[in-house]
C-alpha positions in Angstrom: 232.7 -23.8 174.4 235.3 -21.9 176.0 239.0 -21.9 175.2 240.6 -24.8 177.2 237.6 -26.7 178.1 237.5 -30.4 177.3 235.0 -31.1 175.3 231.7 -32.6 176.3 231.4 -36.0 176.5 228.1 -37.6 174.8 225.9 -40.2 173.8 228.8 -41.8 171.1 227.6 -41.0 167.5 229.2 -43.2 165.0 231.5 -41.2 162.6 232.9 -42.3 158.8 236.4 -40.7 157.6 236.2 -40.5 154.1 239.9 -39.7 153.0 240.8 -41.4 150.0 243.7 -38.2 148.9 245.1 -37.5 152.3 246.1 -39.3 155.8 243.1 -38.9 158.2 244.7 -39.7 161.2 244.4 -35.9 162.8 240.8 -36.0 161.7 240.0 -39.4 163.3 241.6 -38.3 166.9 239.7 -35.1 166.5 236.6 -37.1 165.8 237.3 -39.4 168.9 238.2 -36.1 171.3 234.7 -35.0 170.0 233.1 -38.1 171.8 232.7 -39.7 168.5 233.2 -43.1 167.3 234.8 -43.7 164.1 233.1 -46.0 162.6 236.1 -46.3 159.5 238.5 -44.2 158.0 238.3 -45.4 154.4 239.0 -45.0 151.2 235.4 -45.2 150.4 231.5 -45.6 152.3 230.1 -48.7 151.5 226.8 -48.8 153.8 225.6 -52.1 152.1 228.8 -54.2 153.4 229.3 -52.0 156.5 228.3 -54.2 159.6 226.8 -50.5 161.3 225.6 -47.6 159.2 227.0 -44.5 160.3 225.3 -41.8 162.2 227.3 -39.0 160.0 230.4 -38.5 157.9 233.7 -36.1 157.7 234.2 -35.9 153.8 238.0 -34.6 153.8 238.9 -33.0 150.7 237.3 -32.9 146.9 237.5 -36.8 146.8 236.1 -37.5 150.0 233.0 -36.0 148.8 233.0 -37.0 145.3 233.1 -40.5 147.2 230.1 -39.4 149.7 227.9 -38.0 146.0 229.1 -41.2 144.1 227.9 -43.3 147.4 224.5 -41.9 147.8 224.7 -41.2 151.3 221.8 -40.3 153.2 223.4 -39.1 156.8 225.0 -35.2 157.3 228.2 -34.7 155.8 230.8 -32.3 156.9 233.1 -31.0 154.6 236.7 -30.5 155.7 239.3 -28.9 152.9 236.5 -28.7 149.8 236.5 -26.6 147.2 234.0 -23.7 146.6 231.3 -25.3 149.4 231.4 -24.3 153.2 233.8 -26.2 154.8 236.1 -26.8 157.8 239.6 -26.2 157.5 242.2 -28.8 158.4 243.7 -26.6 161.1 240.7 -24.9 162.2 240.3 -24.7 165.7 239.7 -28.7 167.0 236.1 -27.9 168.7 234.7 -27.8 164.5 233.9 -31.0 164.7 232.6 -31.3 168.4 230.2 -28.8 167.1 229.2 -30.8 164.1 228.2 -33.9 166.1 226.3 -31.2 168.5 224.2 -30.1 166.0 225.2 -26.7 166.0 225.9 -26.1 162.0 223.2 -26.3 159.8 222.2 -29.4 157.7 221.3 -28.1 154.3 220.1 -30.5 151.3 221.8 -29.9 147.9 220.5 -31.3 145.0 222.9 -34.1 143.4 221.9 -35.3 139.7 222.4 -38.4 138.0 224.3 -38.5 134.7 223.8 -41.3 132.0 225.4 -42.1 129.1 224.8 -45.4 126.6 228.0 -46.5 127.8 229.0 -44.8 131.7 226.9 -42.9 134.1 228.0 -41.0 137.2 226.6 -38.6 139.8 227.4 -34.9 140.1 227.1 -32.5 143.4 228.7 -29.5 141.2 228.4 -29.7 137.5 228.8 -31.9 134.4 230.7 -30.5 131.3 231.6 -31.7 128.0 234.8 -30.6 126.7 237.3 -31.0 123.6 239.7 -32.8 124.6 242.3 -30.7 121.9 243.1 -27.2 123.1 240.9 -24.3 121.2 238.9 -27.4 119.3 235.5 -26.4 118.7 232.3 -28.5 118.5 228.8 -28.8 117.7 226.5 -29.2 121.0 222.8 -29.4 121.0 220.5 -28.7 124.8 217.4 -30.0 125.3 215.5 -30.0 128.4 212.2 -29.7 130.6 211.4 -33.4 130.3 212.4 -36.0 132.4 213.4 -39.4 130.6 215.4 -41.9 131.4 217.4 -44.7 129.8 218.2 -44.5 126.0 215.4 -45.6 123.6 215.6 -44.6 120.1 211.7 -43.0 120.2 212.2 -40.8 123.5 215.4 -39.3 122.0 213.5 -38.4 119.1 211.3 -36.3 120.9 213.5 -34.1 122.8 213.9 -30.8 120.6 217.2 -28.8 121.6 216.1 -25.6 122.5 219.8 -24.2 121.3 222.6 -25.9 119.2 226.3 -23.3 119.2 229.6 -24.0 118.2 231.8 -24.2 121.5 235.2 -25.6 123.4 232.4 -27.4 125.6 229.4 -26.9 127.2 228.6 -27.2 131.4 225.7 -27.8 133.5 225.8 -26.7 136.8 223.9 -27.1 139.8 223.5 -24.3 142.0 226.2 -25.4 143.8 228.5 -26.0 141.0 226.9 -22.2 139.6 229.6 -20.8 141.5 232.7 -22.4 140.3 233.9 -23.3 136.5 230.6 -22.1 135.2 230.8 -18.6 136.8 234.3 -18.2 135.3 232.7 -19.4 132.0 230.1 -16.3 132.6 227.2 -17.9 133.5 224.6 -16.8 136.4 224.8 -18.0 140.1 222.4 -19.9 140.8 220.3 -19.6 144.4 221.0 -22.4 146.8 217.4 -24.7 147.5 216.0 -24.3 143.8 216.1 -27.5 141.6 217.3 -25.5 138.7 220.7 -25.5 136.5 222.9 -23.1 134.8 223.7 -24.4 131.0 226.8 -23.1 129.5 229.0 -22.8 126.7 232.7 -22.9 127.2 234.2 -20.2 124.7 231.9 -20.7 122.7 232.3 -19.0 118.7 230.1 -16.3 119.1 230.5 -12.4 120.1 227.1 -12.4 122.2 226.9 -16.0 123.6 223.6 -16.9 125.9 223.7 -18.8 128.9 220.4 -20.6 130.4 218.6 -21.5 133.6 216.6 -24.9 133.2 215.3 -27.4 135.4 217.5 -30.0 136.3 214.6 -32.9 136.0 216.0 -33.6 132.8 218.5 -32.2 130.7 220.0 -33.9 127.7 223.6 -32.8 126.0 224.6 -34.4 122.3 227.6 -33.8 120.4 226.2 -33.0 117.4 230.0 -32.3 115.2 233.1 -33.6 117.2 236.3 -32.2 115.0 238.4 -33.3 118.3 237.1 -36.0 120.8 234.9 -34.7 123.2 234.8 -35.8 127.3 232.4 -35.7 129.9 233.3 -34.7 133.3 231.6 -35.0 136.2 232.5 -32.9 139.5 236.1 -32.7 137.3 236.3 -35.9 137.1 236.8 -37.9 133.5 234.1 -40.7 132.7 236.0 -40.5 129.4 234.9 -39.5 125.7 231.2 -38.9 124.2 230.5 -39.8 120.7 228.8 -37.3 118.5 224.9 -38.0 118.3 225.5 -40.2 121.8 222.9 -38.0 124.8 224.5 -37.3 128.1 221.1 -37.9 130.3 221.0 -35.2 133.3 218.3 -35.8 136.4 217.5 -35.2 139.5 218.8 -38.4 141.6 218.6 -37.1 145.7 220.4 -34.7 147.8 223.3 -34.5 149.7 222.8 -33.4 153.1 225.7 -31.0 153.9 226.8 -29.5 156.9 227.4 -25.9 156.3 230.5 -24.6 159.1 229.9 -20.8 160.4 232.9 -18.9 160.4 232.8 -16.0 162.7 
């Protein structure tokens, strides 16, 4: 599309906002300029209680995606103002989006993962970490994976053999999206995009050679195994609160997110 031509005028495809940290008003008159129709500028996606489903979403900003992973949507999702994933720019050139509803950027499925505890349970687009809660605190964690089990019965957990207990600030399990954000800086490998394997890694952890590891995401289990400070789990940097020592954090595969990924030229 040339500079100064209107943009094309099509078949209406329903658009959600998903904005809960910032006012999407720009976003929904670009949406609308785009020939699409906003189906709701929310805080949050509920397609159960929505009267129609959307076509596709605008995610604006790190909680408009968290919302969109947390959600389980199944339509494209473009990424305006995110963090570390291919994204739009707020004040990119306004044809972005036009181009979105066209078709023209490619849709690409990212693995998402489920995370379970005894007591909370989540979803993760990035990574999940366990952390010390106390600055320079370090803990006991134990990693076990390559089998997939779900829920939190006394006999399966006494099957799952950690393939490596260390002493650590915290441990993270990225995605190979999340592979290149906090668990790069921590020093672990990036991991390449369409694979359904992880990068585990300790967070300063007490040794002078410390390994990192690339396992399958089907099923990855963290335990505190010695808390000298409380412990939390995050998921996509987001608190779910504190994890008990001999309590698993459950890791598995649960979907994709289907993200748009922008060209910049």
């Amino acid at each position: 599309m040339s500079d100064g031509e209107p943009a094309r005028r099509r078949e209406s495809t329903s658009v959600g906002v998903v904005a809960p940290e910032t006012d999407a008003t720009a976003i929904v008159d670009a949406v609308d300029t785009a020939g699409g129709g906003v189906h709701d500028a929310t805080e949050t996606v509920s397609t159960e209680t929505a009267d129609i489903d959307p076509d596709a979403i605008v995610a604006v900003g790190d909680g408009g995606l968290r919302e969109c992973v947390a959600t389980d949507i199944g339509v494209p999702v473009l990424p305006i103002d995110v963090d570390r994933v291919p994204s739009l720019a707020s004040g990119d050139d306004p044809d972005g989006i036009e181009r979105f509803l066209a078709g023209e950027y490619p849709i690409r499925e990212r693995p998402v993962v489920a995370v379970d505890t005894p007591t909370t349970n989540g979803r993760a687009l990035r990574d999940v970490a366990l952390v010390t809660a106390a600055p320079a605190s370090i803990s006991e964690f134990a990693v076990a994976a390559g089998t997939e089990v779900r829920g939190h019965d006394a006999e399966n957990d006494g099957n799952r053999t950690p393939f490596t207990r260390f002493r650590a600030d915290g441990v993270v399990v990225a995605t190979p999206v999340g592979s290149h954000g906090y668990a790069r800086a921590a020093g672990g490998p990036v991991v390449v995009d369409g694979t359904d394997v992880g990068a585990v890694v300790p967070i300063s952890p007490f040794a002078t050679d410390p390994d990192h590891w690339v396992v399958p995401l089907a099923g990855v289990s963290l335990t505190v195994e010695r808390d000298d400070a409380d412990v939390e789990l995050f998921v996509d940097g987001c608190s779910l609160g504190r994890v008990r020592s001999g309590s698993p954090v459950r890791i598995t595969l649960d979907g994709t997110l289907r993200l748009a990924s922008p060209h910049r030229v």
